[in-house]
C-alpha angles and dihedrals in degrees: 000000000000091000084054086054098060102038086046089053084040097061085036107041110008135252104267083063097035086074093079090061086046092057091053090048087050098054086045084054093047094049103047089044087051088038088056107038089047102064101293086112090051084053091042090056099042092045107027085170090079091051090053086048089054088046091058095033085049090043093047081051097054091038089064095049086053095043090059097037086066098045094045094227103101126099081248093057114116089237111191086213099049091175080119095054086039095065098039112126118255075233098067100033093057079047098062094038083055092048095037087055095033086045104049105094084196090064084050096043089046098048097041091058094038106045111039089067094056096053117088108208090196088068134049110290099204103072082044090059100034091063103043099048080046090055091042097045088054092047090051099044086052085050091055099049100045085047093045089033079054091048100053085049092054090047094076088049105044087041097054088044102054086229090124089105095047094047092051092049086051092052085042103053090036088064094045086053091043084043094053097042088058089053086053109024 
């Protein structure tokens, strides 16, 4: 989610604003890694119930953007006139990468199964820590930029071509289907 988001500012916005989006994504990442690293996965394991509730909550989620993709209307659509993005506060933009990153189950699912394993409890757990967020947090800024750097490429040519509509359609259908695979899977 949170690399559609960015392809889909950067083609909006540009990059150079969509890293404000990328600095609250960035936190989300950070706090979900440390969250999970830290005993949420203890607490997953022993009440899977809150994990199926993240994975709605996270699908409904999903199931509005896409929504909205499709109808062209969303902060996330690919608008051919972007005077309404461009004016969306830093604010707000560092706000919806936080709850896109906070808000994907799949983030959660991946870094409680990843991180626990790589922590030793015997030693301090600070500098641990400390080390793999700060790898993760690099890995994922790169990510952000190649994936915002590819959408203001994109922009020229889905711009000249008139396929703004049809792309947005796509994004859109693609997180319904992810959205509904989440309710049954």
């Amino acid at each position: 989610m949170c690399m559609t988001l960015a392809l889909s500012l950067g083609i909006s916005i540009g990059v150079r604003r969509t890293l404000w989006m990328m600095a609250g994504e960035l936190l989300g990442v950070a706090l979900v890694a440390t969250l999970s690293a830290v005993g949420v996965a203890t607490l997953m394991l022993e009440h899977p119930e809150l994990f199926i509730l993240l994975k709605y909550g996270g699908g409904a989620y999903l199931l509005y953007l896409g929504i909205q993709l499709w109808l062209s209307r969303g902060k996330l659509a690919f608008a051919e006139v972007n005077d309404r993005l461009q004016s969306t506060s830093r604010f707000a933009l560092a706000s919806q990468g936080f709850v896109t990153a906070i808000a994907n189950p799949k983030g959660w699912a991946f870094f409680i199964a990843l991180l626990p394993p790589f922590i030793d409890y015997a030693t301090p757990v600070v500098p641990q820590l400390l080390t793999l967020v700060s790898l993760i947090l690099l890995l994922e800024f790169a990510c952000l930029l190649i994936y915002a750097s590819g959408g203001r490429t994109m922009r020229q040519v889905l711009l000249q071509q008139g396929k703004v509509r049809l792309l947005n359609r796509i994004a859109g259908a693609m997180m319904i289907v992810v959205a509904l695979w989440l309710a049954v899977g």
